[in-house]
C-alpha positions in Angstrom: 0.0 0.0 0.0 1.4 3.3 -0.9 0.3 6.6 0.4 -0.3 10.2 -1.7 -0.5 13.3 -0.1 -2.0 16.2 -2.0 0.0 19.3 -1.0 0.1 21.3 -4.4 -2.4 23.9 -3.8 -1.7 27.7 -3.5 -3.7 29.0 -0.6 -4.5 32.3 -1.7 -6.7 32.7 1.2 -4.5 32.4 3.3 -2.2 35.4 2.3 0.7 36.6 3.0 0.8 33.5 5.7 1.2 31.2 2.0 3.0 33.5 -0.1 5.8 32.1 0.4 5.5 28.9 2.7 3.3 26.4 1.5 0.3 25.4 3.7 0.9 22.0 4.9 3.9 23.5 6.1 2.6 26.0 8.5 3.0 25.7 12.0 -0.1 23.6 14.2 0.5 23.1 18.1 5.0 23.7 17.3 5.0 21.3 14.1 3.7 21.7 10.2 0.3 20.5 9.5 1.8 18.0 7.4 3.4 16.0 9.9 0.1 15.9 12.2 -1.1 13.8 9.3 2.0 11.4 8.6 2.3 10.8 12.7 -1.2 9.4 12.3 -0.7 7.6 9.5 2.9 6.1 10.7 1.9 3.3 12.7 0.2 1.6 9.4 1.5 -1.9 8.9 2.5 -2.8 5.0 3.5 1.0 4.1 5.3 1.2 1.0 6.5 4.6 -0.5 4.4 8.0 0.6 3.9 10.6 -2.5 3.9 14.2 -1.6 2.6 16.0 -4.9 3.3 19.7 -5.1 4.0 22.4 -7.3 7.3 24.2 -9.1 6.8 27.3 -6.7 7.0 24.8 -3.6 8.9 21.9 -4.6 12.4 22.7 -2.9 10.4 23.6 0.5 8.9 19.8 0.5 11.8 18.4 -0.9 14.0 20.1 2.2 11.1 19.0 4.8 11.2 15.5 4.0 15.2 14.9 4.3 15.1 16.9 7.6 12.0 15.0 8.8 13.1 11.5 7.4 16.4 11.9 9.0 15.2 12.9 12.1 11.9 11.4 13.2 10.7 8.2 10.7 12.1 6.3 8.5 9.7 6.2 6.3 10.1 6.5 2.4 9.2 10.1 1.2 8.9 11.1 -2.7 8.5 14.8 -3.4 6.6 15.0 -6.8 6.6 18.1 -8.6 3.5 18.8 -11.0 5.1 21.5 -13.0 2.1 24.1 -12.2 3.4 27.6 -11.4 -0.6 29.5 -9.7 -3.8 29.0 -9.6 -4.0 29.7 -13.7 -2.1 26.9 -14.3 -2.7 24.0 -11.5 -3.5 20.6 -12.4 -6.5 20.2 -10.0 -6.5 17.4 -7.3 -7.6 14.8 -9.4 -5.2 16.0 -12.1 -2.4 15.2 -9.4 -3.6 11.8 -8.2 -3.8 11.1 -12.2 0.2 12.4 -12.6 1.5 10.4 -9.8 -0.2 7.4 -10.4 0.9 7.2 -14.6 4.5 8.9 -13.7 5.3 6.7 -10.8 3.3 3.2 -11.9 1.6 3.4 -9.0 -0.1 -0.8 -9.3 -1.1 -1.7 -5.7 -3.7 0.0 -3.5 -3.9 4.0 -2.4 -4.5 6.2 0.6 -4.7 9.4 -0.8 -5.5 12.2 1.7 -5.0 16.0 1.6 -1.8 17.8 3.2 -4.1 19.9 4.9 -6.5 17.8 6.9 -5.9 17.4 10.1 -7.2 14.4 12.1 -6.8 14.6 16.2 -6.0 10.7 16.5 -4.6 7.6 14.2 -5.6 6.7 11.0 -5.1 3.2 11.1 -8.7 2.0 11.7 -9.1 3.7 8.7 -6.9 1.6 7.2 -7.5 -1.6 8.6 -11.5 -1.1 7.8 -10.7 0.0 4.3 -8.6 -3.2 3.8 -11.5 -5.7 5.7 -13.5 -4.2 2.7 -11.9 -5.1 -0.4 -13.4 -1.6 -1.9 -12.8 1.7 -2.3 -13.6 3.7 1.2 -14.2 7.3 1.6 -13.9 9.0 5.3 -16.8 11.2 6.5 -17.4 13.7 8.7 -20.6 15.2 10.3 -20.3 19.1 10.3 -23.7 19.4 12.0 -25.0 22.5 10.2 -26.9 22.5 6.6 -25.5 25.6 6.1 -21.8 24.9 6.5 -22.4 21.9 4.3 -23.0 23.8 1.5 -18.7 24.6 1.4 -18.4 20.8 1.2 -20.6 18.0 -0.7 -23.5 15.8 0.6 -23.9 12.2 1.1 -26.6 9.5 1.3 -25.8 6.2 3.1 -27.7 3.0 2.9 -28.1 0.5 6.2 -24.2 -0.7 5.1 -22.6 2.5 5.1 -22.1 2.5 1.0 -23.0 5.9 -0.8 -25.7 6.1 -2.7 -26.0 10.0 -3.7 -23.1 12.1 -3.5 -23.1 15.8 -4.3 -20.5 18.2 -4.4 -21.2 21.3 -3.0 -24.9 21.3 -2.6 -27.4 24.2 -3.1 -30.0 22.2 -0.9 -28.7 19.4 1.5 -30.8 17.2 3.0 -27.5 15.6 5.2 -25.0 17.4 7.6 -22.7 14.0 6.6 -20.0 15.1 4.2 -17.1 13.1 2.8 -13.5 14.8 3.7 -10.5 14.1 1.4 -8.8 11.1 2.7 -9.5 7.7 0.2 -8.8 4.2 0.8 -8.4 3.3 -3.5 -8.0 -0.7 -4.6 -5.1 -1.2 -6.6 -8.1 -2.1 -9.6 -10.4 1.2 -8.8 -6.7 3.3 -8.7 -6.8 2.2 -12.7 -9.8 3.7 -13.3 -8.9 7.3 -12.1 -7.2 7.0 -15.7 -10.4 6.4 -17.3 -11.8 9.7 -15.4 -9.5 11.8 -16.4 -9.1 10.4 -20.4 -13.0 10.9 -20.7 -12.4 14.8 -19.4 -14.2 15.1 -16.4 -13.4 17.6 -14.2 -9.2 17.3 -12.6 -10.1 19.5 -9.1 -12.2 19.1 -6.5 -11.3 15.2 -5.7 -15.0 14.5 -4.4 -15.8 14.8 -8.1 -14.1 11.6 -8.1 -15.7 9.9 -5.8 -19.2 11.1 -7.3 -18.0 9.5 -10.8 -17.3 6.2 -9.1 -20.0 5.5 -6.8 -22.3 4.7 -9.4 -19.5 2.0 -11.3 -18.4 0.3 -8.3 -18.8 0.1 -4.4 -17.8 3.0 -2.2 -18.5 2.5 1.7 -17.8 5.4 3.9 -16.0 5.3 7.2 -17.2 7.7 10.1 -13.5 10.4 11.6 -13.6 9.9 15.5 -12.7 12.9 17.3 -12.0 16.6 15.6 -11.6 17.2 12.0 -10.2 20.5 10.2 -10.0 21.3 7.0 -7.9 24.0 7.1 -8.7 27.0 4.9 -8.7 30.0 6.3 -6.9 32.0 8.9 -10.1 31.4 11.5 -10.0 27.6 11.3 -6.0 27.6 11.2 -6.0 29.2 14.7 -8.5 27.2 16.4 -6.9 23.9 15.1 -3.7 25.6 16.3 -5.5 26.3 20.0 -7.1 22.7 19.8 -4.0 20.8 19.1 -2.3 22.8 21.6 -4.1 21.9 24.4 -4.2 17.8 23.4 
């Protein structure tokens, strides 16, 4: 099992704090974002090589992270991939970067993909070991509470087993407070068909478009996030993961 972390976005909302630091790399609780995530994810049995896909402007500052963080605290297996991209004007899109990772690096056996700026307060290894007992492709979610904060995100339907059967990206009129976050559990067969997405020319960003694509073709069970989530974008929900974490 390989792992990809998508960490190639600009944060223009988070100006000047991302002008020039990327935001998986800003500071949470004494430590980047970033490595919140890979502690959770480092006591994951059968871990192969982890993908961190960025862009030109950010490449050295991931590529510098990783040495300094593989030689001092894991010895896990890091690989900094640079998708070429420059802004906003010229990004690949999410989905665009799962696509270029997957084709450039051969990527054959199954995928956790999850986004360099999610932050999770406690392991992701039930994740794991759930997606695995599965056999399919597994999407986390996450209950925001509030129809109206929902509408940032996408919507979900559930049958009794937990599988998706609506999915919406950001809704005009939920029904559900349940949204699916960006953190995948792909099967080495369903991580061939993101090829098929992108060489029929759906839409590369927004990766729940993905998972919207899919559920109809195949299986997609959903996986409940104990604990506190944060998706980290904007200066308000940077600080109060920052006050959170800091008082774990």
């Amino acid at each position: 099992m390989q792992v990809l972390i998508l960490a190639a976005g600009y944060a223009t909302r988070l100006y000047p704090l991302t002008l020039n630091q990327p935001k998986p790399l800003l500071p949470v609780a004494g430590k980047p974002m970033l490595e919140h995530v890979i502690d959770h994810l480092a006591p994951i049995p059968g871990i192969g090589e982890i993908y961190v896909v960025t862009n030109e402007k950010f490449v050295t500052h991931f590529t510098e992270w990783s040495e300094k963080y593989s030689r001092e605290k894991t010895k896990l297996d890091f690989k900094i991939i640079n998708d070429g991209s420059t802004s906003d004007a010229d990004k690949l899109g999410a989905i665009g970067d799962i696509h270029l990772v997957i084709t450039k690096e051969n990527v054959k056996g199954d995928l956790v993909v999850v986004a360099g700026d999610n932050l999770f307060d406690s392991s992701l290894a039930p994740f794991v070991e759930f997606a695995r007992a599965q056999k399919t492709t597994v999407l986390a979610v996450y209950d925001v509470g509030d129809l109206e904060a929902i509408k940032k995100y996408n919507s979900i339907t559930l049958d009794a087993e937990g599988k998706i059967t609506f999915f919406e990206e950001k809704p005009k009129n939920p029904t559900s407070t349940l949204t699916g976050i960006a953190l995948y559990y792909f099967p080495a067969e369903v991580v061939e068909m993101i090829k098929t997405y992108i060489a029929e020319g759906n839409n590369p960003d927004q990766p729940g478009r993905l998972i919207q694509w899919l559920y109809p073709r195949v299986p997609v069970h959903t996986w409940t996030v104990p604990g506190r989530w944060f998706d980290i974008g904007s200066k308000e929900t940077l600080e109060e993961a920052d006050r959170i974490f800091n008082q774990a």
